[in-house]
N, C-alpha and C positions, 0 to 999 in steps of 0.2 A: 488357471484357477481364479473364479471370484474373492475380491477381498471383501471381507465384512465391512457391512456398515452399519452404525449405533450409536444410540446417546448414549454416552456414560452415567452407570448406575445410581441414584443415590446413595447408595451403598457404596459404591466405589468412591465418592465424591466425598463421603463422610469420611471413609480410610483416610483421604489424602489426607481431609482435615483434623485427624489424628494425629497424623506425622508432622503436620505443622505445629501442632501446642508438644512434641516430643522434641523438637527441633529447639524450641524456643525453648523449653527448661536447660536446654545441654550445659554445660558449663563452659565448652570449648566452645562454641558456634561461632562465627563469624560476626561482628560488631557492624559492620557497613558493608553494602554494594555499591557498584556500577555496574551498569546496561552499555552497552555498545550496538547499536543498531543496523543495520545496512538493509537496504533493499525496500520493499514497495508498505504500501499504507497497513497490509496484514500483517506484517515484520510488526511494525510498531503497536500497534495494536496488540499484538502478541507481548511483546516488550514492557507492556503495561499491566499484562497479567502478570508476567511472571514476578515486575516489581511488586505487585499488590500482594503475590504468595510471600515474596521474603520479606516485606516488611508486617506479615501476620507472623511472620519467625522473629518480628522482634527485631531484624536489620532496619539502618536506614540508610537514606543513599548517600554518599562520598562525592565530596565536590568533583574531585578527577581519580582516573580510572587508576593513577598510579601509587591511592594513599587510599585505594579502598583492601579490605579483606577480601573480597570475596569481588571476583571481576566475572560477570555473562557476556560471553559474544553472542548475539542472534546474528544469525549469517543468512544470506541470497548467494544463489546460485545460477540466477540466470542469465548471468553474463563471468566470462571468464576474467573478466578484471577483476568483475565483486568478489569473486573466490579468491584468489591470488594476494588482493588489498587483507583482507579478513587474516589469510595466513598469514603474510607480513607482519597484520597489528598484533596476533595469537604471540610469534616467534619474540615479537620486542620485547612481550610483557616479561617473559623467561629470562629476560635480562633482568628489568624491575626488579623479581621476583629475589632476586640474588641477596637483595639490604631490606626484603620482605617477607621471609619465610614461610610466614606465617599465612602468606596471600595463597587465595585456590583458585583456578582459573578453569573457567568452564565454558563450554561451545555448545550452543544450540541452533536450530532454524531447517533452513530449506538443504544448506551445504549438507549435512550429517547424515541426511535422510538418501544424498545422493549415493549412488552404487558405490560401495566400496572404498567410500571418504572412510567408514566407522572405522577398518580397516586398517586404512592411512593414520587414522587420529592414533591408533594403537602401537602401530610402531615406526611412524615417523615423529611425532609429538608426545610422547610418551609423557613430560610435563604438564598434560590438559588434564588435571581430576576428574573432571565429569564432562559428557558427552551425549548428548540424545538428541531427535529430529522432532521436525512437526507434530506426527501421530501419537509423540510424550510427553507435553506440554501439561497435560493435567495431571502426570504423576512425578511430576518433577519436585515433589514434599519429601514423595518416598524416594525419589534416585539421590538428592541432596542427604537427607539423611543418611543412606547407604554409603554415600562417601563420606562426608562426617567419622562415621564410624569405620568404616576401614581404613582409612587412610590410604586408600590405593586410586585405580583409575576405575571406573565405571562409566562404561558405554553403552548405550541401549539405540537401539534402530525398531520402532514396534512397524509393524504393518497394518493396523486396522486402520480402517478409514470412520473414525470416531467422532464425532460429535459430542464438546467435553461443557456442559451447563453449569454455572452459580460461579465461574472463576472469582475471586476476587481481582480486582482491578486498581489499581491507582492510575487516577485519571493525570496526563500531564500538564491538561487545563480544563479547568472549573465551565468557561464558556462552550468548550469544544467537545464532542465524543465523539470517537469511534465506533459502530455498532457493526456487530459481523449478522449476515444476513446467512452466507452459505460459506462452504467450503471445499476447495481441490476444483478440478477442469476436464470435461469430457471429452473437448476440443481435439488434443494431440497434434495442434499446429508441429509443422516438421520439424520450427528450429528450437520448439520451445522445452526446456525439463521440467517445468510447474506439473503436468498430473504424473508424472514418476517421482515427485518428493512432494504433492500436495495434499494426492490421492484422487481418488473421483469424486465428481459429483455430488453435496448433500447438500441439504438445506436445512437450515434451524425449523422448528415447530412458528408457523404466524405469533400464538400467543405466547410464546418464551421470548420474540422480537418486542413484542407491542407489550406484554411488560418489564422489559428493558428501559425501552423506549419513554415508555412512562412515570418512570424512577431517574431516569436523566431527567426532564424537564421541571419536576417536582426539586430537583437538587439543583436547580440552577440552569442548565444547558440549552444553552439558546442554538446549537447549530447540531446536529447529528446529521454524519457521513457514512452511509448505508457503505457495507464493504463486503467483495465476493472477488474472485477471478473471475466470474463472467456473472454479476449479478443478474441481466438480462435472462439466464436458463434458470433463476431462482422457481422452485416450487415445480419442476418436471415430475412425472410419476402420480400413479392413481390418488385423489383426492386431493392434491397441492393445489393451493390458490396461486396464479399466477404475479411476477412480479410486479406487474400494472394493478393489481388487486390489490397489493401488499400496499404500492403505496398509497394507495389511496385510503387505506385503513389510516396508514401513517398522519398523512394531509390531515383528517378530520379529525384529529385529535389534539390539532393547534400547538406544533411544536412550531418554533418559532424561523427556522432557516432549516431545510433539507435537502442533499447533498447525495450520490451515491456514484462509486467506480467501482468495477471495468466494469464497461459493456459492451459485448460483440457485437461487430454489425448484421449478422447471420440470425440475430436473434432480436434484434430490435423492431419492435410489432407495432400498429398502427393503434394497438391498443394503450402501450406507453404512450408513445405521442399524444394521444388524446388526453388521457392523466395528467399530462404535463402544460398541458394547452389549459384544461380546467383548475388545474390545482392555486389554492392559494400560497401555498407554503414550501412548495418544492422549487427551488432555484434554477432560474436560466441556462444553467451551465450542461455541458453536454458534452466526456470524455469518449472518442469513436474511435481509436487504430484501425487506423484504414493498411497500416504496414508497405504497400507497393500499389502503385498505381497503374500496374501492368495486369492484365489478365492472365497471361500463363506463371508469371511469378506467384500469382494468389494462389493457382489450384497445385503449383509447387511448395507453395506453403499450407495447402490442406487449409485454405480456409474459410471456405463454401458462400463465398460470395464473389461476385465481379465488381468492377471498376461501375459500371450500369448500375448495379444494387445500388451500390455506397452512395452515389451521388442521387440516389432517387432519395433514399433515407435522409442526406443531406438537404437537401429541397422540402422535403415533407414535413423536417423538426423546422426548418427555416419558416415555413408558411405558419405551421400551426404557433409555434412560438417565438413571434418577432424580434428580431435581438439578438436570438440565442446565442450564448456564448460558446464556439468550439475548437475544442483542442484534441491532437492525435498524436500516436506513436508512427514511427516508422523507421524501415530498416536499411539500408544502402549495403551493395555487396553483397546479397543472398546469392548463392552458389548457382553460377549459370549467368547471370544477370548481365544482360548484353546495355549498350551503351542507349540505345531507342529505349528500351525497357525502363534504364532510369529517367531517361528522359518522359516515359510519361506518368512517372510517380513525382516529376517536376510539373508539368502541363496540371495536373490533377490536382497539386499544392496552389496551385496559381486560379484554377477553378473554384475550389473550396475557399481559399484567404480563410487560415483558421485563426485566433488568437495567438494560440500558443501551439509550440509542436515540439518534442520527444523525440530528438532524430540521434539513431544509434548505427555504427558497424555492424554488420553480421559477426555474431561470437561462436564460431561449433562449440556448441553440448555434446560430449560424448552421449551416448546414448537417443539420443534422435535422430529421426530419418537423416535430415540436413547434413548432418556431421559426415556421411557417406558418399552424400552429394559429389560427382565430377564437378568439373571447373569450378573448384574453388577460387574465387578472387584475389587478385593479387591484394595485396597491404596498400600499396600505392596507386592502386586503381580507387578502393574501397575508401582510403582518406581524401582523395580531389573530389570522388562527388560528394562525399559527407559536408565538406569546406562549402561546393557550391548549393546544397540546399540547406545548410543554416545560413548563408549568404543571402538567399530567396528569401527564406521567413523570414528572416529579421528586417527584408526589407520591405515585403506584405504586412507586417506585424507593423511596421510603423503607422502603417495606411489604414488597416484595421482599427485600430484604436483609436483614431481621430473619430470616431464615431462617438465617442463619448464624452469629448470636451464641451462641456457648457452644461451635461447632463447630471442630477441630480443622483445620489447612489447612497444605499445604506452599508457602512462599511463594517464588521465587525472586527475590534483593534483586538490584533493577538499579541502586539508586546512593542517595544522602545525599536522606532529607526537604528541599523544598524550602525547608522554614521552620526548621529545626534541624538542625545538625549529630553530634546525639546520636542522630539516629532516623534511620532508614530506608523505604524504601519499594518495592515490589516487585510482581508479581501469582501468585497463587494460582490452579489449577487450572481456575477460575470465567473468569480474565480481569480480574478485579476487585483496582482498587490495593488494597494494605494496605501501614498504615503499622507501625511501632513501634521500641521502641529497638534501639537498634542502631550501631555507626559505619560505618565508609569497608571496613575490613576485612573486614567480611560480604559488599561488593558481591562477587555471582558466585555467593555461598555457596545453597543451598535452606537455607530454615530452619523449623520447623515452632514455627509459634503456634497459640494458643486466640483467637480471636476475640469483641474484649470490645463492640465498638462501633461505629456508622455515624455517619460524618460526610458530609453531601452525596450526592457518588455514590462513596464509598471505605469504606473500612474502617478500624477500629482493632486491635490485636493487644496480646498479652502472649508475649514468646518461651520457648516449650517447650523443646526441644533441635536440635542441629542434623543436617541429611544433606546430605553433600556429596558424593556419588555421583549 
């Protein structure tokens, strides 16, 4: 059976915002939250709405998660640590909770929405008040208030594949937005649970993007980061403008730094390239999961492309856009995976020399092809070659980067060096931290350095002068 898919009603959006100014008279409501995040750029993003709904309730946030009222876990699920970490920090709080009574603790995200978590929540964690997945996020005024008022557990798992407009949002920084383009994956790579808790396929309306878009940069926001599970398939079906079209609506409306992740390589057309080759405004940067570098591993992982493709598409954004900054995901240990096979998802790292690279274990998902898979890999097979290809990047990664010393770069400072309060730290047009002096007052600023030095996977700078436009 097809699932629905829809924006949600104004009508519907007006309810929510009912139950928010209902919320906010209560007498009892909750005084503070915390957010706990985990998992990828939609997570957070997400994260941001729901802070913006409860501080329309009239909450505000709590330095730490263990002195607020009211505690949200948003949870990922696509790797079995993130599940496992999530439940661990759920279980602690139950302790907290003990000299807090008064505290409710709530779960949401990708976990919730997975098979038969709602389930688990209900009588293994029986202490979680509230509970819902991704496809609830906009009616999470009315599920909060529902527990409010009962005082019991409420769990909701919806299934439409919805489209929810006008959220409120609290931005985590003034310089920086997140802007969602589309939402859910039609892909069904084998190891992956994203379209069983994302949903399929939709896409925002252009014009509900482009005046988003527009009210960011009006408020301040110098960088927006176009966000999708495969933004590249943005806008498929009769009358959609393609995501090369989108951006370039984007481009000419002189936002100052534009950004955008995922994108399949199945789906990256020579028409982006081109947009990216012409654009003023759109960033060098360029996230590609290439996942294995083996040919029967890809079409084991359903993921409609070859080893041949990837590096053609690599060569193609290479030519058109000199410089280009690239970074990938990939996976070591997929079920089957003979020792040649890794070896030429080695060969293929050493081909590319990316910036940066995302190298994970294979994790079965119940629920996906993968997880059925014969010859699952040993533990100890899957950990020596994970050692020897972050061994490799990091030692390509060194060589990469020398390309930029002596190079000129606009950095925009997102906040204070981790290790000193005199420097700063930011990313440049590349994606690539840099650090250098600096204080608390630059954070927001663009500031253009010379680039003196590589530490790790970052950068070092000397500051040149500043643009704050």
């Amino acid at each position: 059976m097809e699932r629905e898919t829809a924006v949600v009603s104004p009508a519907e959006m007006k309810r929510q915002a009912a139950f928010i100014r209902e919320i906010r008279d209560l007498p009892h409501r909750p005084d503070t939250y915390f957010i706990v995040t985990y998992g990828c750029q939609m997570n957070a993003h997400d994260s941001e709405k729901l802070a913006g709904m409860l501080e329309e309730m009239g909450m505000r946030p709590a330095p730490r998660r263990e002195e607020a009222d009211f505690v949200l876990f948003n949870t990922c699920c696509i790797r079995d640590n993130a599940e496992r970490k999530a439940l661990g920090n759920i279980t602690w709080l139950r302790e907290v909770r003990k000299s807090r009574p008064q505290m409710i603790i709530a779960v949401c995200g990708c976990m919730i929405q997975e098979p038969g978590m709602a389930e688990k929540i209900l009588k293994q964690y029986r202490f979680v008040n509230l509970a819902f997945g991704t496809a609830s996020i906009h009616r999470f005024p009315e599920l909060m208030l529902q527990t409010l008022e009962s005082g019991g557990n409420t769990v909701v798992v919806d299934q439409e594949d919805v489209i929810p407009e006008g959220l409120p949002v609290r931005r985590m920084r003034k310089e920086f937005a997140y802007l969602t383009i589309m939402y859910g994956c039609d892909n069904f790579c084998s190891y992956c649970i994203v379209p069983y808790v994302r949903g399929r396929e939709r896409s925002r309306e252009p014009e509900a993007i482009l005046r988003e878009a527009e009210a960011l940069v009006e408020g301040g926001t110098k960088e927006i980061m176009l966000l999708g599970q495969n933004v590249n398939s943005y806008g498929k079906g009769p009358g959609g403008i393609s995501f090369a079209q989108l951006l370039r609506q984007l481009d000419g409306m002189g936002i100052p730094r534009i950004r955008f992740m995922t994108s399949h390589p199945k789906d990256l057309s020579d028409e982006l390239i081109d947009v990216m080759s012409a654009s003023r405004h759109i960033l060098p940067q360029f996230h590609l999961p290439v996942q294995s570098g083996n040919n029967r591993i890809l079409e084991a992982m359903n993921r409609h492309y070859t080893r041949e493709r990837y590096l053609d598409r690599v060569a193609r954004l290479r030519q058109a856009v000199p410089g280009i900054g690239l970074s990938t995901d990939i996976i070591v240990g997929f079920p089957g995976e003979t020792e040649a096979e890794f070896q030429d998802t080695m060969s293929l790292v050493r081909e590319v020399r990316y910036d940066s690279a995302f190298t994970f274990i294979y994790s079965p998902r119940v629920g996906t092809r993968a997880a059925k898979m014969p010859e699952q890999i040993p533990q100890e097979v899957s950990s020596r070659r994970i050692e020897e290809l972050i061994a490799l990047q990091e030692a390509l990664q060194q060589e990469t980067l020398k390309r930029f010393l002596g190079c000129e770069e606009e950095i925009l400072v997102e906040g204070l060096s981790r290790r000193s309060d005199t420097a700063v730290s930011g990313k440049g047009g590349h994606g690539i931290s840099t650090t250098f002096d600096g204080t608390a007052e630059d954070i927001g600023k663009i500031v253009r350095v010379r680039i003196t030095g590589i530490k790790n996977n970052t950068l070092t700078a000397e500051r040149m002068d500043e643009k704050n436009a």
